[in-house]
C-alpha positions as CSV (number, residue, x, y, z in Angstrom):
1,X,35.9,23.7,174.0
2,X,33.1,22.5,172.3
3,X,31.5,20.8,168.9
4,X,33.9,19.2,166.9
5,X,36.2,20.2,163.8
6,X,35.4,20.7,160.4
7,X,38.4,18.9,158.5
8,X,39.2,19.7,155.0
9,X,41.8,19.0,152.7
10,X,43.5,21.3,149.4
11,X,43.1,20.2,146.0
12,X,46.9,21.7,145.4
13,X,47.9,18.3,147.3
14,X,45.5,16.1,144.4
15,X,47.4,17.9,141.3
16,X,47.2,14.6,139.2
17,X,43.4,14.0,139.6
18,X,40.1,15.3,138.3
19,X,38.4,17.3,140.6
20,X,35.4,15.2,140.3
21,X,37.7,12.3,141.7
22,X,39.8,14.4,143.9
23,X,36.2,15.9,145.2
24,X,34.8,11.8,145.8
25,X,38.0,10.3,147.2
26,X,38.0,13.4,150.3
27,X,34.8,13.0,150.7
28,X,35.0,9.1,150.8
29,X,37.9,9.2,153.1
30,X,35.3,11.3,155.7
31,X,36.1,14.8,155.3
32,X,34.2,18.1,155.5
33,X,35.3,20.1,153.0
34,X,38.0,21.2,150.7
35,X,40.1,23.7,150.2
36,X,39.8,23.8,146.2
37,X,42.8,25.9,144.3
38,X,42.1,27.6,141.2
39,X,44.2,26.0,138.6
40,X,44.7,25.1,134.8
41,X,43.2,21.3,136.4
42,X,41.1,22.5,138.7
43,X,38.3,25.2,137.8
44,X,40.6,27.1,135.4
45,X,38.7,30.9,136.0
46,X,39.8,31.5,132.1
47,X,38.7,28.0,130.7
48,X,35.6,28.4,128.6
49,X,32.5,27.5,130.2
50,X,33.0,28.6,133.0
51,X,29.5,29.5,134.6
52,X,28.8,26.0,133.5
53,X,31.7,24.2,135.6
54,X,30.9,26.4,138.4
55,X,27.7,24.8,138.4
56,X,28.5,21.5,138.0
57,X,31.0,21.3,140.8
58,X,28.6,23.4,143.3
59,X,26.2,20.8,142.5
60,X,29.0,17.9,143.3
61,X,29.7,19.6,146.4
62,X,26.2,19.3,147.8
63,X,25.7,15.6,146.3
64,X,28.7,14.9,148.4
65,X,27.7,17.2,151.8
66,X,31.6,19.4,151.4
67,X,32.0,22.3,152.1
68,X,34.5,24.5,150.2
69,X,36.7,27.6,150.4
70,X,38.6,28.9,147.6
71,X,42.6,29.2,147.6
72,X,44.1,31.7,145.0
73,X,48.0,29.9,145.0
74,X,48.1,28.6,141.5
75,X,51.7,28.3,140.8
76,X,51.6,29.4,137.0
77,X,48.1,30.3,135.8
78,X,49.2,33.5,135.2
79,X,52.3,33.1,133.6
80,X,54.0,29.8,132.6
81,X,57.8,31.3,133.3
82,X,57.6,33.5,136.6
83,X,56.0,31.5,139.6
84,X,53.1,33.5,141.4
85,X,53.8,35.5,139.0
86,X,52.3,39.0,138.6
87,X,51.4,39.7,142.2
88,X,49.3,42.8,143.7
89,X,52.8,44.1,144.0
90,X,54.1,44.0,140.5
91,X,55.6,46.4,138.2
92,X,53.5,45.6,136.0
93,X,50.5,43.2,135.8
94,X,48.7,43.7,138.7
95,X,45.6,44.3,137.4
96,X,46.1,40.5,135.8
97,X,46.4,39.5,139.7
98,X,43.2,41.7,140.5
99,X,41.2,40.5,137.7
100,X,42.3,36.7,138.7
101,X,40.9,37.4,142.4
102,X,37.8,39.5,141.4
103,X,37.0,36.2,139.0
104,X,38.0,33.3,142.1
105,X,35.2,36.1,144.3
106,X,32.6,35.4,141.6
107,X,33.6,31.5,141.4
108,X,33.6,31.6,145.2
109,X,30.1,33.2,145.2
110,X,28.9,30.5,142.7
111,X,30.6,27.6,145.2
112,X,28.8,29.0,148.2
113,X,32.1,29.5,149.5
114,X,33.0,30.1,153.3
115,X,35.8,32.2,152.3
116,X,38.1,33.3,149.6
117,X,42.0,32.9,150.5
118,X,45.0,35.5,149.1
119,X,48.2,36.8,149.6
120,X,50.4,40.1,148.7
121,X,52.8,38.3,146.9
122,X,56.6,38.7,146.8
123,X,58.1,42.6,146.7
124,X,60.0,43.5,143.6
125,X,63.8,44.6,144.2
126,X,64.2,48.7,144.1
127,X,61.0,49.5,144.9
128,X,60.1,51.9,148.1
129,X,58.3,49.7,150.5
130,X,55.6,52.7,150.8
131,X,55.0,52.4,146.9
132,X,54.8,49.0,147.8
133,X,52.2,49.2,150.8
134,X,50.0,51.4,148.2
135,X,49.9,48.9,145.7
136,X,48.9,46.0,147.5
137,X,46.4,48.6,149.3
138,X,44.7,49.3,146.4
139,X,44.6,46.1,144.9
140,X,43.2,44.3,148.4
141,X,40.5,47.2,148.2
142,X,39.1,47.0,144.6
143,X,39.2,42.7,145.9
144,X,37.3,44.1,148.8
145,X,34.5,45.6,147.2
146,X,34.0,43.0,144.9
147,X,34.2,40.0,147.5
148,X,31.2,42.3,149.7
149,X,29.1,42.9,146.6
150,X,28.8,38.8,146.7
151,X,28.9,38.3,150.0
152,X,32.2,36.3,150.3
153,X,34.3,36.5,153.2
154,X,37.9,37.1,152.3
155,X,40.8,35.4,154.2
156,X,44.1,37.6,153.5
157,X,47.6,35.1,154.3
158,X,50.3,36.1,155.8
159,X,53.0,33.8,153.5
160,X,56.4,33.6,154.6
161,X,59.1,35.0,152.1
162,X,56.4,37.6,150.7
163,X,55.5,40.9,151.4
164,X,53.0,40.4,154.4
165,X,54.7,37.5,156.2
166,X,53.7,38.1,159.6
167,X,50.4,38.5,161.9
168,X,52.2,42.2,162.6
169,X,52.2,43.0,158.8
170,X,48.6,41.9,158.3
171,X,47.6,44.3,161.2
172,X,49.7,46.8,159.3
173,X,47.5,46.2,156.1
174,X,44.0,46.2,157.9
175,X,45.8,50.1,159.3
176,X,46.1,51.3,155.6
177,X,42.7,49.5,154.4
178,X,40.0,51.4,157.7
179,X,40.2,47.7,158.9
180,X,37.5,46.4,156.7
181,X,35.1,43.5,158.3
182,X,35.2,41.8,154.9
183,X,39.2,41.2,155.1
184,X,39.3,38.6,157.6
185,X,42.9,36.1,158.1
186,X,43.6,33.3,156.2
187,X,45.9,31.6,159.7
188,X,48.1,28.6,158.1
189,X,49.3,26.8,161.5
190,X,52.8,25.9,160.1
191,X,53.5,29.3,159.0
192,X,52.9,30.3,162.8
193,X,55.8,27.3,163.7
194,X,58.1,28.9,161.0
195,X,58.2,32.5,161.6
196,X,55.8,34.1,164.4
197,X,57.2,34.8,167.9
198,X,54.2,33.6,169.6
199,X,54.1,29.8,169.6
200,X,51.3,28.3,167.7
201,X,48.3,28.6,170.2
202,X,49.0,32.2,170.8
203,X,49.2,32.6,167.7
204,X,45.3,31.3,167.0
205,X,44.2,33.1,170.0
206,X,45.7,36.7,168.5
207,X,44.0,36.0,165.4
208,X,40.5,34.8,166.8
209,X,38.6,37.9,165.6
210,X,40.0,37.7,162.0
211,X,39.7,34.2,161.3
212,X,38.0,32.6,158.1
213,X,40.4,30.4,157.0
214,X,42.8,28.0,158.4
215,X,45.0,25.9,156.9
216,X,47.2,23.2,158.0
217,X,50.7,20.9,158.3
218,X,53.9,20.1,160.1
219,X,56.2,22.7,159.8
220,X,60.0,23.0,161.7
221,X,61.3,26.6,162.5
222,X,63.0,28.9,160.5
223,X,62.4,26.4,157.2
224,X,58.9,27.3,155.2
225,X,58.4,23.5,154.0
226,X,55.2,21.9,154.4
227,X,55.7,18.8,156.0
228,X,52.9,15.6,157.1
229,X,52.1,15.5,160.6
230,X,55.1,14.1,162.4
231,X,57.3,15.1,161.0
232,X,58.2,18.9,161.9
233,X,57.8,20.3,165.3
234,X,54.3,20.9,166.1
235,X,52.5,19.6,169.3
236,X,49.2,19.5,167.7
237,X,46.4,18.6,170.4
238,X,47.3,22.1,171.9
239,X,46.6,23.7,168.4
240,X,43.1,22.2,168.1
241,X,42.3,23.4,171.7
242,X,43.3,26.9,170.8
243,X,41.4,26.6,167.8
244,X,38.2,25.7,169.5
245,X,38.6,27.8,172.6
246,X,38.9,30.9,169.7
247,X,35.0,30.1,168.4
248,X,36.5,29.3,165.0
249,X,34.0,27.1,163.2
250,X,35.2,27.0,159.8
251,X,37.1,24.3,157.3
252,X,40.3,23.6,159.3
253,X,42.3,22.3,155.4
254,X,45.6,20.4,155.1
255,X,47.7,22.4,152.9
256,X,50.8,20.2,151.4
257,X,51.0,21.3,147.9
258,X,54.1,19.0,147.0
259,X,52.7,15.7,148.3
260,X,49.7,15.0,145.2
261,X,52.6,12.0,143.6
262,X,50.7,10.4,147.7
263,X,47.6,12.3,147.4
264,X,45.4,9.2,148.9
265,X,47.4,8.3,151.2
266,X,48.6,11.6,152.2
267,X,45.3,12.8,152.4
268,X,44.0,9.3,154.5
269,X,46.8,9.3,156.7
270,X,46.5,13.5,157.4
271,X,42.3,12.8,158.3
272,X,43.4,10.0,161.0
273,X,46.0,12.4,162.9
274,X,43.8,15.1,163.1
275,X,41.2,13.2,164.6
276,X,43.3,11.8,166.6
277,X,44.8,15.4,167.7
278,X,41.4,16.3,168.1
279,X,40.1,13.4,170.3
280,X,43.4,14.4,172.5
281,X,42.7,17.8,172.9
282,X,39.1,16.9,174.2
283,X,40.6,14.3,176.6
284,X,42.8,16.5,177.7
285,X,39.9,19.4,178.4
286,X,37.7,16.5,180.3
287,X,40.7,15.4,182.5
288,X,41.3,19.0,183.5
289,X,37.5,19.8,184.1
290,X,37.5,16.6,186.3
291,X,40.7,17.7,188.4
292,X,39.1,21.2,188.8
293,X,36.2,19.9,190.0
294,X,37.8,17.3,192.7
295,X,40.0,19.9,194.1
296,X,36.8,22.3,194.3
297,X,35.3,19.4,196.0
298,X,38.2,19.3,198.5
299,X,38.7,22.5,199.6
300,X,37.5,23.2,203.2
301,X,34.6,25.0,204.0
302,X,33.9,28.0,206.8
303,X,31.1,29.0,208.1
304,X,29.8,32.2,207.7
305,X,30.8,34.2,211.2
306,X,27.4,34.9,212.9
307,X,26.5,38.2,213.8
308,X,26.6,39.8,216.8
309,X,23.6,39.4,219.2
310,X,22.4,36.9,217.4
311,X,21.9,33.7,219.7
């Protein structure tokens, strides 16, 4: 375990500020980077002057030393009746939900992005899931293509209650797609709590070779609701061990999209129990490293036997 972690926090949790403020106040408050949401408020990929905002806020960014990935969840950009609403798995629409993400890879290229985060979306009623599997295969792969021409890392989410919920059903995806290097994992920690069989450190240690993106929260099993730390069921210093031990370096981004009517103090109070996760994790390691040692230092000692003849 080594270096420290990059902390970041999503702009889906600061819906009632500018992202100029929301941008000052997490950077004021100490952290890394943020996990910015494309949204009506918040870089709106259809709002005129476009290339222009992009360039503003890239140039905000580096005034304020963030880093940034880019999160695709908008509730109702799309359409102001159906939430997430059409998916890569829709009827009809998809190519709205394609020509959404192939815009947030462009906006993530102007950003200078570490990764670009998606999901499949939910799976309409009465259709075959292979029709299914088809249709979010060729949506991820036009997204694909696009995200390699810029050279943006894509982070696919397994989200529970859609399509591709699971780590198994993301390995099932990479299957269909020839397991491309630019479709990495988007890992959210309390998704892991909620539904995966592995408990949450096996769970970042399955998905080390995927990684790009992780985001994070309290989470309690069996119930997807993104809760502050405390108050679900996760022993954290264990996650930011596993985290470390898997070589993951980037934005490690607190993801509770219904807490912005808090966002300061959600956002303050979420930086502090990381660190402190963090700072337990690393005690933890050390006090371990110095018990290895002391019973290496105890254990008897033989001699090598000498060889016969030998005086």
């Amino acid at each position: 375990m080594t270096g420290r972690h990059r902390f970041g926090f999503g702009t889906n949790g600061l819906r009632d500020h500018r992202l100029p403020d929301a941008l000052r106040l997490l950077a004021d408050l100490g952290y890394d980077g943020v996990a910015l949401t494309l949204d009506h408020g918040h870089l709106d990929p259809y709002a005129p002057g476009l290339v222009q905002e992009v360039d503003r806020t890239a140039s905000l960014l580096a005034e304020l030393g963030l880093a940034v990935v880019v999160e695709t969840g908008a509730r109702y950009l799309l359409d102001p009746a159906r939430k997430h609403q059409p998916t890569l798995l829709s009827d009809e629409g998809r190519e709205r939900r394609v020509d959404l993400l192939t815009r947030a890879v462009r906006i993530a290229a102007g950003l200078g992005a570490e990764a670009l985060s998606f999901w499949s979306g939910t799976a309409p009623s009465g259709v075959p899931e292979a029709v299914l599997w088809d249709r979010l295969a060729q949506g991820c792969d036009t997204v694909t293509r696009e995200a390699d021409r810029h050279g943006v890392p894509l982070g696919f989410e397994p989200e529970p209650g859609m399509f591709v919920d699971t780590l198994d059903r993301y390995d099932a995806l990479l299957g269909r797609l020839g397991r491309p290097d630019a479709l990495g994992l988007t890992l959210d920690i309390g998704h892991c709590r909620c539904l995966e069989p592995l408990d949450v450190p096996a769970c970042v240690a399955r998905a080390a070779g995927r990684l790009v993106n992780v985001q994070i929260e309290d989470m309690a099993r069996g119930r997807h609701e993104h809760l502050e730390f405390g108050d679900g069921e996760i022993d954290f210093p264990p996650v930011m061990t596993a985290l470390a031990d898997s070589g993951y370096t980037g934005l490690v981004s607190v993801e509770l999209p219904r807490h912005s009517h808090d966002g300061p103090g959600v956002a303050d109070r979420s930086l502090r129990f990381l660190e402190s996760a963090a700072h337990a994790a690393r005690a933890a390691r050390a006090g371990r490293q110095v018990a290895h040692a002391a019973q290496a230092a105890r254990a008897p000692r033989t001699e090598p036997a000498a060889r016969e003849g030998t005086p």
